[in-house]
N, C-alpha and C positions, 0 to 999 in steps of 0.2 A: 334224395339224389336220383335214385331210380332203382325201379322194380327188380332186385337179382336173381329171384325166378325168370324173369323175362330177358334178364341181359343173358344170364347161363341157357337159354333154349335160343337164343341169339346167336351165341357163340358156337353152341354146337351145329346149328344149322351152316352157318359160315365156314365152319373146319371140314363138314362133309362136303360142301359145293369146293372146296380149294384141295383138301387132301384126300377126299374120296374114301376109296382103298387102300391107300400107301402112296405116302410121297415116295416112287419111285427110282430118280436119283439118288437120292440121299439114302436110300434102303441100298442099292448097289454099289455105293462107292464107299459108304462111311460105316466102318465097325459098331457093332450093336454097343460093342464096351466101352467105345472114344468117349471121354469127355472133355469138358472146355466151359468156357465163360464167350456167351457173347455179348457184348457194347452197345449199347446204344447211345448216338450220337446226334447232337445236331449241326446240318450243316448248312445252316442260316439263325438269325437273330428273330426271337420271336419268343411269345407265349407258350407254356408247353399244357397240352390237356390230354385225357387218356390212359395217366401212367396205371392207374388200378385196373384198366378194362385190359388195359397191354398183359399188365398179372395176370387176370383173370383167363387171358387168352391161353399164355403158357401154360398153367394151373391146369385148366382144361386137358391139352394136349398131354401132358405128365404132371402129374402129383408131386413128383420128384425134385422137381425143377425150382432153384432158388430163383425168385425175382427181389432186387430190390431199386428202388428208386435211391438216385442219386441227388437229385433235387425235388422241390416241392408240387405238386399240383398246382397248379398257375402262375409256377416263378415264369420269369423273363429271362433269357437263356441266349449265348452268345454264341458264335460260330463255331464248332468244334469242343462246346460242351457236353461232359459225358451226363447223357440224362437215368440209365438208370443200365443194370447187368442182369442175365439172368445166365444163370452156372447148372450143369446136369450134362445127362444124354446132349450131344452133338448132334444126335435122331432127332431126338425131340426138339430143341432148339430149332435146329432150319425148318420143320416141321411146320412151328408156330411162328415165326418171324415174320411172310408175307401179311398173314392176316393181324399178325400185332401193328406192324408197321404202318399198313393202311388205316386202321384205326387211330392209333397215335396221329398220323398226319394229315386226314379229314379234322380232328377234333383239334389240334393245335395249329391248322391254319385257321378255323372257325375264330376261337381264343384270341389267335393275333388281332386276326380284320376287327372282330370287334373291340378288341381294346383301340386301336388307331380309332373308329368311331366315338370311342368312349373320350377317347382324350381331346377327338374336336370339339366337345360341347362339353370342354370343363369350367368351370367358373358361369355356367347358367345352371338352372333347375332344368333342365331338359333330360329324359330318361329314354336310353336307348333302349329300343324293345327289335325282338322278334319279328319272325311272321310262321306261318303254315307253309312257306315257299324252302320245305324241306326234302332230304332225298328218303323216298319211299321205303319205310321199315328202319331209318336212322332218326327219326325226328326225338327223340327222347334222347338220346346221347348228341346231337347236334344243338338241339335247347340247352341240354345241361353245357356243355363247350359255350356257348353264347354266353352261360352263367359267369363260369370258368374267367371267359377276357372281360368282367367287368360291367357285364350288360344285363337286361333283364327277359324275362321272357312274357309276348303277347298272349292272348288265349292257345292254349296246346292244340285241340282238334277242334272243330263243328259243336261238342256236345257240351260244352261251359259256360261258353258265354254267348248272347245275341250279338250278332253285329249283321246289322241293317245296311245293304250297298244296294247300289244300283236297280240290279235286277230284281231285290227285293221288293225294293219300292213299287217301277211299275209292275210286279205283281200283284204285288196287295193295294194298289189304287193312291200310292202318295206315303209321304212319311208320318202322317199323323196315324192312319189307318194300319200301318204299320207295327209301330210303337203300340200303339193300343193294344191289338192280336196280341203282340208276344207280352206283355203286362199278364195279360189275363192266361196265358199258357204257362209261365214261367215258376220257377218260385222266384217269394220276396228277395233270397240271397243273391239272384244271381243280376248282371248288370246288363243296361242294354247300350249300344255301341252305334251310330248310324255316321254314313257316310254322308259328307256334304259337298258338294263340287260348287258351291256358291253360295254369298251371303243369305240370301235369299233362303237356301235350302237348312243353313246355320239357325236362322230365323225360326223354321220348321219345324228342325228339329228340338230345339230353346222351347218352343212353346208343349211341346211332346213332351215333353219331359227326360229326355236322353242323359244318360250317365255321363257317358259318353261321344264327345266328337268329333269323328276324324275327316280334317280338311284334305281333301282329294285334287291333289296336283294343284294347287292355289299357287299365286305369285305371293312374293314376302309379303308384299303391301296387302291384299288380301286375308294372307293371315296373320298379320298384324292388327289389322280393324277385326278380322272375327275375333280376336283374343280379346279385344276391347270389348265387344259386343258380348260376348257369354261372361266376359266379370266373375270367373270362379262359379260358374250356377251349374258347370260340368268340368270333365276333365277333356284336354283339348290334347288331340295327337293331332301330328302332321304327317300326312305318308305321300309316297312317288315323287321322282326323281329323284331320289336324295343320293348322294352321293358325299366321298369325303370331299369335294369341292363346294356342295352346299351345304352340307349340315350345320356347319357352324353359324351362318346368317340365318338359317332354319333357327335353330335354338334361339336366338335373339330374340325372334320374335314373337316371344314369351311360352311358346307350346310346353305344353307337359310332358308327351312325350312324343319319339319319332318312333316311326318302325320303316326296319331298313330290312327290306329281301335280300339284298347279297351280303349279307351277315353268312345265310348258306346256300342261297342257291348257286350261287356261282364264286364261289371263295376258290382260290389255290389251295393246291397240297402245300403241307409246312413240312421240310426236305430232311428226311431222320433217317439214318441209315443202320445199319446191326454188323460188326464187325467181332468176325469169331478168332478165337484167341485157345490151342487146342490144349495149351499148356495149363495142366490148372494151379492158380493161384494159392 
């Protein structure tokens, strides 16, 4: 799922940039002793992703502090559904609320967009993937969200897999020369990836020997003949413009897999709200 030494030095880093010293309202208004139960809600229809890190947030802030989820990790969740409580210190609670909050609602808008992706291309073999188009120091909890609605995830960083674009090429003097270099630099496990913005380049890369290849902004009909033209001899992604207006004619046209950037670069927040309750149950 992901690293919990690295989510726990996450979380502490994020609780010092938000609560510092002392959350200082809340230290002046609210008794050391108050307890209560706070709610979390959703108030829209949607994928829910987060609820363990949301735990994990409070946990951090107080030991003490009950969380439980109300529903599942990836359920589908209606307007003014209760998604999970966390009971203790009334300190601690508002404490950790901001930072849970934001969390829960980056990763279950992530969850939604991707499931709506996932459900335009059902009934083909097309596999929604990722990209690296993540927010800096989130990308491992934004891949795992991606998981979460459904979808799959693209190579994580730079260091796993080759994938051969543009620039590469004329660097290294064309796609064959390319492919070759990183052959001979690689190990045998890992796969190599090259960008084709035309049959032609499809052609190139086909004779290279590419694992992988992804058709770069192609019209349907274009990648409809390159799908013809590689015959299963690689795996075939399609990436840019994609959109929920095109994916689905995308998928048709027999690709393996899509990768979609606003899976996260530009998703909404999914709208969760934390509603405190001083009375304890």
């Amino acid at each position: 799922m992901w690293n919990k030494r690295e989510l726990q030095r996450k979380i502490e880093e994020w609780l010092h940039e938000d609560v510092g010293f002392g959350d200082v309202t809340t230290m002046s208004t609210i008794p050391d002793s108050e307890q209560g139960i706070g709610i979390l809600y959703a108030k829209e229809a949607g994928v829910v992703a987060g609820l363990p890190i949301a735990g994990q947030v409070f946990a951090t802030v107080d030991p003490e502090l009950v969380f439980t989820a109300k529903v599942a990790e990836g359920q589908r969740v209606e307007v003014g559904q209760e998604l999970a409580e966390v009971s203790g210190s009334v300190r601690s609670i508002l404490s950790g609320e901001r930072l849970a909050l934001n969390l829960m609602q980056r990763l279950s808008g992530i969850a939604t967009k991707t499931s709506e992706y996932v459900a335009a291309v059902a009934g083909t073999k097309a596999r929604v993937v990722d990209t690296r188009k993540t927010t800096p120091g989130l990308r491992f909890l934004e891949k795992y969200a991606v998981r979460v609605g459904g979808g799959h995830n693209h190579r994580f960083a730079l260091y796993d897999a080759v994938m051969i674009k543009d620039n590469h090429i004329k660097g290294a003097g064309g796609i064959a020369q390319a492919v070759a270099s990183a052959r001979a630099a690689i190990p045998h496990t890992m796969t190599v990836e090259v960008e084709a913005e035309s049959l032609e380049q499809v052609r190139e890369a086909l004779d290279a020997g590419a694992d992988i290849i992804m058709l770069d902004n192609m019209s349907l009909e274009a990648m409809a003949e390159a799908v013809a033209l590689i015959d299963g001899r690689a795996v075939v992604e399609a990436s840019g413009g994609v959109n929920l207006d095109t994916i689905g004619n995308i998928a048709k046209t027999g690709v393996d897999v899509i990768s979609v950037g606003a899976l996260t670069h530009s998703v909404a927040a999914f709208d969760i709200s934390l509603d405190l309750n001083t009375r304890k149950r």
